[in-house]
C-alpha positions in Angstrom: 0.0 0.0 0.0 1.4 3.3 -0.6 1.7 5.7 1.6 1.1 9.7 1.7 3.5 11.1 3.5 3.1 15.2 4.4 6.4 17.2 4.3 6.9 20.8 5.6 9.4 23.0 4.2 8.6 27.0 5.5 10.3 29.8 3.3 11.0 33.1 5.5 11.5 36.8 3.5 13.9 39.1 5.8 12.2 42.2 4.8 9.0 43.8 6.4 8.0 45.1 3.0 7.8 41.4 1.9 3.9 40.4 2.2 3.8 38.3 5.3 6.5 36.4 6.9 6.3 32.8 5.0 5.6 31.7 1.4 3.4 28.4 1.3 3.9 26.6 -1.6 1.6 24.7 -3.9 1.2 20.9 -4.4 4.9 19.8 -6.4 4.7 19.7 -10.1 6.0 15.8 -9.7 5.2 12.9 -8.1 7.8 10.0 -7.1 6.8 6.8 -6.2 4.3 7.9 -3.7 1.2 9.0 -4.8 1.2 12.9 -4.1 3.1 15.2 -1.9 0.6 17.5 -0.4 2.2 20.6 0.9 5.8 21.8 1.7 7.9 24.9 4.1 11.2 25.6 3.2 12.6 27.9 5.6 15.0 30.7 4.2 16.4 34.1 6.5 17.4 36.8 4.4 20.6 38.0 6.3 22.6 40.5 3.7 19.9 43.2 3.8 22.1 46.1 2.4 26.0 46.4 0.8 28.2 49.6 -0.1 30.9 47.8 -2.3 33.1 50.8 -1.3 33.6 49.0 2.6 36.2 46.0 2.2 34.3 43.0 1.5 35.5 38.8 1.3 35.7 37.0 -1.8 31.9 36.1 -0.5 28.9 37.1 1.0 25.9 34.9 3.2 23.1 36.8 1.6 20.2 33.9 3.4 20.2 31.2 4.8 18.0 28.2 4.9 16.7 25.2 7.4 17.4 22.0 5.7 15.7 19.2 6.9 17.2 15.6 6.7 16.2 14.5 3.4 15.5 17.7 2.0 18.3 18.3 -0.5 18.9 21.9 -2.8 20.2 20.1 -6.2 22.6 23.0 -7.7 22.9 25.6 -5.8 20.3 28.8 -5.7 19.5 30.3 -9.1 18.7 34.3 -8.1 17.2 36.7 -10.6 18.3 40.5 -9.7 16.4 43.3 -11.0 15.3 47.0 -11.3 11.5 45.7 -9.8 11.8 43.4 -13.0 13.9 45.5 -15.5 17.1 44.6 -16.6 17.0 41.1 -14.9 20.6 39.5 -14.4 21.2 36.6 -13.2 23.7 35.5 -10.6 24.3 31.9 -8.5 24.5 31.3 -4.7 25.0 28.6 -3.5 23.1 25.8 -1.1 24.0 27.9 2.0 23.0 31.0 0.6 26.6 31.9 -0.6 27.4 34.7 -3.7 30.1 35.6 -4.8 31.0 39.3 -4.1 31.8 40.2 -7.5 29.4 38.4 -9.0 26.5 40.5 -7.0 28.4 43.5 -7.6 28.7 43.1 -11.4 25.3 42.2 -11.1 24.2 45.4 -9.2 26.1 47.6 -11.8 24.6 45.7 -14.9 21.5 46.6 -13.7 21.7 50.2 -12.5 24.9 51.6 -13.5 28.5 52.2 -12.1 26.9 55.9 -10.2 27.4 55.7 -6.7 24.2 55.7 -5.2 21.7 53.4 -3.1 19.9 51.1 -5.2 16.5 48.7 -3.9 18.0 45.6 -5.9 14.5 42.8 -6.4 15.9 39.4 -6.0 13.8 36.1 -6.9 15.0 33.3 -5.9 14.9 29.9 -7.6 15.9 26.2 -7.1 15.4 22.7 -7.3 14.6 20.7 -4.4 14.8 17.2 -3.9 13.0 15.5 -1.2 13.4 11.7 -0.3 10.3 9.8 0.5 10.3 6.5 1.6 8.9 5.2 -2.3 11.8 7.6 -4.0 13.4 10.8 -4.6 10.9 13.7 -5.8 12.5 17.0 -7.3 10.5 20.1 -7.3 11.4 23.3 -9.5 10.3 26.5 -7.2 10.0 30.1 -7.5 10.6 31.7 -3.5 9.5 34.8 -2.6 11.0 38.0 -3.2 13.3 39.6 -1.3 14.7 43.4 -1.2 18.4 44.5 -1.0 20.0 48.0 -0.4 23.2 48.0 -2.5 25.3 51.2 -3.4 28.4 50.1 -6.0 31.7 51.7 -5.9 33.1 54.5 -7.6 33.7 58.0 -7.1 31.8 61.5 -7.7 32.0 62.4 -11.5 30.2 65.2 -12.4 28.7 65.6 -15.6 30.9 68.1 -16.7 34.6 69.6 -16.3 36.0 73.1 -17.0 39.9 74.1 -17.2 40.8 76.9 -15.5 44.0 78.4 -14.9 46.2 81.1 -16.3 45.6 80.2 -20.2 41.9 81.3 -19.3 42.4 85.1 -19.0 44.7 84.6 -16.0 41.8 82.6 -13.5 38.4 84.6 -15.0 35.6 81.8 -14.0 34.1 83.7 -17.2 36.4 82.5 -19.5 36.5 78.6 -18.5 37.3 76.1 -21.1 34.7 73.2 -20.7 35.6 69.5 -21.4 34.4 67.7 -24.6 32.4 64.5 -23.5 30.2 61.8 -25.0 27.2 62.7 -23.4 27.0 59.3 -22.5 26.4 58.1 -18.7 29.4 59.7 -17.0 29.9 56.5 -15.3 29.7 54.7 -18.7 32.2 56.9 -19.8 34.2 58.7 -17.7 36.4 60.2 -20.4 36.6 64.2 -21.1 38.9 65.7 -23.2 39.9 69.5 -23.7 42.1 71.8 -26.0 43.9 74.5 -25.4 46.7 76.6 -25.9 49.5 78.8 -23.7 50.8 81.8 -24.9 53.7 82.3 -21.9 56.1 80.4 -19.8 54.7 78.2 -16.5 51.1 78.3 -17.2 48.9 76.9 -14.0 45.9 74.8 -14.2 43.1 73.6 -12.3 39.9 71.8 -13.3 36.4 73.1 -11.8 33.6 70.2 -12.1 30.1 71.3 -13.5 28.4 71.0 -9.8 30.3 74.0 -8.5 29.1 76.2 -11.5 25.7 74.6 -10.9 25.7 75.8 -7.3 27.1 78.9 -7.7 30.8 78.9 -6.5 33.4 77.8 -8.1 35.9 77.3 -6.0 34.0 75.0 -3.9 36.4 72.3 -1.7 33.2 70.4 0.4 35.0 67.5 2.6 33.3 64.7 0.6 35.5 65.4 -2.8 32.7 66.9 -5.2 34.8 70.1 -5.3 37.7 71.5 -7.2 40.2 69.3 -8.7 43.8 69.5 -9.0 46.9 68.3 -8.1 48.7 66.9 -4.8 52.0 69.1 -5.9 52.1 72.9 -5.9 53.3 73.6 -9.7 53.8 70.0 -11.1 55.1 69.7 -14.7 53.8 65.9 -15.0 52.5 65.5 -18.5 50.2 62.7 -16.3 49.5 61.8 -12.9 46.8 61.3 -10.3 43.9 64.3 -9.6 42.8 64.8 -5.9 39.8 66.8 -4.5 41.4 66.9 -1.0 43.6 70.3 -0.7 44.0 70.6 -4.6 47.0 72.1 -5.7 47.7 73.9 -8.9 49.7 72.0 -12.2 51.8 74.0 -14.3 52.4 73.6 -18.2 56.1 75.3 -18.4 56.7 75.5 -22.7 54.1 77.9 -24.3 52.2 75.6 -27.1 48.5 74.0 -28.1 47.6 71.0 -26.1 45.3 68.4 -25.2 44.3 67.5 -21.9 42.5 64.1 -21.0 40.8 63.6 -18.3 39.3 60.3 -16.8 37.3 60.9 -13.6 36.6 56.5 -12.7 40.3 57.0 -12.5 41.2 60.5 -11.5 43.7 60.5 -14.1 45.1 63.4 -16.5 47.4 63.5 -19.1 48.4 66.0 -21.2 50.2 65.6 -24.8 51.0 68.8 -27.3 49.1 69.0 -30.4 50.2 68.5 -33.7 47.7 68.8 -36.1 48.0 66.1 -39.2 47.5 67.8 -42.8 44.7 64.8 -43.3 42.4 62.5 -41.3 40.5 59.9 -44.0 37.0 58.5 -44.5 36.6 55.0 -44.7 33.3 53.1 -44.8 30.8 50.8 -47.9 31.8 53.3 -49.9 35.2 52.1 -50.5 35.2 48.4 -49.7 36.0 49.4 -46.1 39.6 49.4 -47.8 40.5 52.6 -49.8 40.3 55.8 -48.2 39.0 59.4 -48.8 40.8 62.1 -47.4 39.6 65.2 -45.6 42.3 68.2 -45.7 43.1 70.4 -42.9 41.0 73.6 -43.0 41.7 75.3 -39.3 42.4 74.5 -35.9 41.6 71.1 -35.9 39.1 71.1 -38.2 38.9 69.1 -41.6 37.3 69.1 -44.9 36.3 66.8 -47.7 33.8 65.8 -50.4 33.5 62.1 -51.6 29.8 59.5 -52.5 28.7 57.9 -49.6 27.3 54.7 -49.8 26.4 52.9 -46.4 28.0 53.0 -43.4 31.4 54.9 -42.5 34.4 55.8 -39.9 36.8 58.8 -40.0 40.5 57.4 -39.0 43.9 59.1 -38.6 45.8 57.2 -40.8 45.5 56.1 -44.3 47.4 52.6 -44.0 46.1 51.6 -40.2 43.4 51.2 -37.9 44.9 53.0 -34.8 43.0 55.6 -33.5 40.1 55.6 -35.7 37.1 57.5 -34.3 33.1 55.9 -34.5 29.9 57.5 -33.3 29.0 58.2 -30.2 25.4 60.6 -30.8 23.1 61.1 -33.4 22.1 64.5 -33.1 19.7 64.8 -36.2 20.6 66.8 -39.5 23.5 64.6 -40.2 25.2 66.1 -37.9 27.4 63.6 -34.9 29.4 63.3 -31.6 32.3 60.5 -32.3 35.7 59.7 -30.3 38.1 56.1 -30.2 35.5 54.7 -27.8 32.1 54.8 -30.0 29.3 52.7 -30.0 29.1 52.1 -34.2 30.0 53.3 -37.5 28.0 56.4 -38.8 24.8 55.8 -39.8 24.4 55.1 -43.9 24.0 57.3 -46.1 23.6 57.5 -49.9 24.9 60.6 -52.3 27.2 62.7 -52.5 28.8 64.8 -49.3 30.3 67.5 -48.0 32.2 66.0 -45.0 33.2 68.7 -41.9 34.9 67.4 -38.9 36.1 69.2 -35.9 38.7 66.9 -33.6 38.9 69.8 -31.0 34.4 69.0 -30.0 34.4 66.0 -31.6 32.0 66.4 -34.1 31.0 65.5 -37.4 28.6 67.4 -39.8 27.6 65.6 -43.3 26.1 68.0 -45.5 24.7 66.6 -48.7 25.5 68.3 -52.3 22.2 68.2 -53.9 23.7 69.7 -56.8 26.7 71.6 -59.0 25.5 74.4 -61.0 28.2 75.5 -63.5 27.2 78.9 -63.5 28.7 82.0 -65.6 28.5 84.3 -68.4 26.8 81.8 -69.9 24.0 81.3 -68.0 23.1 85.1 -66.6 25.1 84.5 -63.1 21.8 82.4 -62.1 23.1 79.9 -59.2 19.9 78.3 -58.9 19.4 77.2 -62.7 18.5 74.3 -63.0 19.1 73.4 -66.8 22.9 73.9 -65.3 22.4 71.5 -63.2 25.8 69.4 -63.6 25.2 64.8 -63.2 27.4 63.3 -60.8 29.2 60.0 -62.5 29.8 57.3 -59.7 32.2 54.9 -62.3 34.1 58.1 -63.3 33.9 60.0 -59.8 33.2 63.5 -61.1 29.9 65.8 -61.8 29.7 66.0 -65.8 28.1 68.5 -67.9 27.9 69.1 -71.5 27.2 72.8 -71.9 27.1 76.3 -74.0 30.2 78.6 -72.3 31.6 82.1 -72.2 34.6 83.0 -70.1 33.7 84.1 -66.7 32.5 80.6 -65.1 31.9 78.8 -62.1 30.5 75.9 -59.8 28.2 76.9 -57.4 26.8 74.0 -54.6 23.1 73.5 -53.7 21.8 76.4 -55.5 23.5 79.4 -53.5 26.8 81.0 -53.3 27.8 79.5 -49.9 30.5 77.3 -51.5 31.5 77.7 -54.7 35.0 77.2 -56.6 37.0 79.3 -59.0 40.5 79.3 -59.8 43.6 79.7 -57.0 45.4 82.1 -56.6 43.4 84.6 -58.3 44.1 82.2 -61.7 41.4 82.2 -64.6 43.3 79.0 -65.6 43.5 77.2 -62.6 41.7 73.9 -63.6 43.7 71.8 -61.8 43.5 73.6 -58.2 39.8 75.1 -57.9 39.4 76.4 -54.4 36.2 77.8 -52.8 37.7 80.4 -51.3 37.4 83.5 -53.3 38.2 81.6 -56.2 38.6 83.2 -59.7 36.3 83.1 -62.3 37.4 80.6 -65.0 38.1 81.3 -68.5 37.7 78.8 -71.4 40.7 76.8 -72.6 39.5 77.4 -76.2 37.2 80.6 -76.5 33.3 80.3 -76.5 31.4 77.1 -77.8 30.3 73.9 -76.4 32.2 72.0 -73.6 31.8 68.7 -71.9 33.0 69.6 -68.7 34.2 67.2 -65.7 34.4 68.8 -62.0 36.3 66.3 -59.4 35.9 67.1 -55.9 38.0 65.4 -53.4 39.8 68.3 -51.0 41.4 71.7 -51.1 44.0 71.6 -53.2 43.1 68.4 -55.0 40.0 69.9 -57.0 40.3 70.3 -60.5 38.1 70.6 -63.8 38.6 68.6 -67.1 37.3 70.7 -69.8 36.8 69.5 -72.9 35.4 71.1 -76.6 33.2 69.6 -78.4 
């Protein structure tokens, strides 16, 4: 005869907010050899009930414990679901004795919620399987416990959403005239990376940095005791070109050799370094649009700033170098109307796009405006002057890689974009027959090689000082 047997098994939650002090379960989802197992109490004590991972911890941490009856048996360990009250659910393991791993909840914690230093009310399901012995076999049962609530602040210091240098470069100390630190606009604790130019006119040029919280409240020189305030250095006048910041007792750093620089800034770390600028004559585009293999480059047209015009065709990356990877640079924003935030730590190439392109690219802000050419008017003598005329209107050949037209000229011509006079080229250096340097800025009006008639014309646009028209008579 078989018998039923009744087994108790009482689950505890350690938190008031919890609904009631035990969780009865339900009949088991299996039956061994006996014919049913009615009802069972498992017994578990929340005892980790909040963590700040900045306080020394083991390599592990009792977060419950449990009651364990002879012949009640947890198979593999505790499966435990963390979450934001069910968002972003991660997963961790503890183990029969209610054991995790430190890092393990930690990661956990900051998967969930971020690296920002703050309390966070971490939901934690529990889950296992249980196997019970009865006298006609072993029954397993697969269980969902209650949920329990822990406090748990991860570890990393203040970073505040913004950074300004300050120092003699910036009108000799004038809060006014603060030079504020590129960023991502990313999390700051996602990215704790700012960057700033600058340049020194004069000998042993001090610095500081002033974070975004003391403009916000008002004074800028702001030292509160908990390290939210002014940041320096631990050396009165330190020439470093990197070190360690500190927020207790800042001191000022000093750049000795006038010059431009960049200073970098990461705030996890409270690390600077600071390297002299040297701008390269080209950065390069690489993307569909060349195999991911060829390059177009963009010349240097200011302070940091670069220019180029090439088809696009899909995604694309800007890069440093022609022959190498280092450096390059991917998206980091979208910021609508083509126009991007990008540094060495993106999240993706730049979005696709199809046509020809004006390319503009600032490496001091770290941004990236695409401005399509709609059209080429080769405009003139011939045509009245009228930018905007549209049987002028030049056809750009992908195979060939130049805007063609076949057209009526007179001297006096040239090649207006999208209609207006905002870019247009002419000749260099005030030449009529510059064809193979065209510049857009104040460039000549072109003459014909071969006096008035009709010309199939060819305009190839690649950089300043690698434009150039092919003109041909018919």
């Amino acid at each position: 005869m078989t018998k039923k047997i009744l087994y108790s098994i009482a689950i505890v939650a350690g938190l008031a907010s919890c609904n009631g002090d035990y969780d009865d379960w339900a009949t088991p989802q299996s039956n061994a050899a006996s014919e049913a197992i009615d009802q069972f109490h498992l017994q578990v004590v929340q005892t980790l009930m909040d963590i700040d991972f900045a306080a020394e911890h083991g390599d592990s941490l009792l977060f419950f414990t449990t009651n364990l009856q002879e012949g009640v048996a947890v198979t593999d360990g505790f499966d435990l679901t963390l979450s934001n009250n069910g968002e972003n659910p991660c997963q961790i393991q503890a183990s029969a004795e209610g054991k995790v791993a430190t890092a393990d909840l930690e990661n956990a914690v900051i998967s969930i919620f971020g690296k920002k230093p703050v309390e966070r009310t971490v939901y934690t399901d529990i889950h296992a399987k249980i196997a019970v012995t009865t006298p006609d076999g072993v029954v397993t049962v697969d269980k969902t416990f209650v949920t329990i609530l822990l406090s748990a602040k991860p570890n990393a210091p203040f970073i505040s959403t913004g950074y300004y240098l300050i120092g003699n470069m910036t009108n000799n100390w004038d809060a006014s005239a603060m030079i504020p630190f590129n960023h991502s606009g990313n999390d700051v604790y996602e990215d704790p990376v700012f960057t700033v130019f600058f340049e020194t006119t004069d000998v042993d040029q001090y610095w500081k940095i002033i974070p975004q919280s003391n403009v916000d409240a008002g004074n800028v020189w702001a030292e509160p005791e908990d390290g939210t305030g002014v940041v320096g250095v631990a050396v009165d006048g330190d020439t470093s070109e990197s070190g360690l910041l500190i927020t207790n007792g800042p001191k000022a750093a000093k750049i000795a050799t006038p010059g431009k620089y960049k200073m970098t800034i990461n705030m996890m770390e409270y690390t600077y370094s600071i390297e002299a600028v040297k701008w390269s004559p080209f950065i390069y585009e690489i993307g569909n649009n060349t195999g991911w293999t060829g390059v177009n480059p963009l010349a240097q047209n200011g302070e940091g700033t670069y220019q180029g015009y090439c088809w696009m065709d899909g995604g694309f990356k800007f890069k440093p170098n022609a022959d190498n990877w280092d450096g390059d640079w991917e998206m980091v924003s979208d910021l609508g109307n083509n126009e991007y935030t990008f540094d060495t730590a993106g999240k993706s190439d730049f979005p696709g796009l199809n046509g020809f392109y004006e390319m503009n690219i600032d490496l001091v802000n770290m941004t990236a405006k695409m401005v399509e050419v709609k059209s080429i008017t080769c405009v003139g003598n011939h045509n009245e002057w009228n930018q905007a005329d549209a049987t002028q209107h030049m056809t750009y050949n992908k195979d060939a890689g130049c805007w063609e037209i076949t057209t009526t000229l007179k001297d006096g011509f040239k090649f207006a974009m999208n209609d207006a006079w905002t870019v247009s080229w002419g000749g260099a250096n005030g030449d009529p027959t510059s064809y193979n340097d065209l510049t857009q800025n104040s460039g000549k009006d072109l003459n014909t090689p071969d006096g008035d008639g009709t010309y199939k014309v060819q305009l190839y646009l690649s950089y300043e000082g690698n434009n150039k028209v092919v003109i041909t008579k018919q």
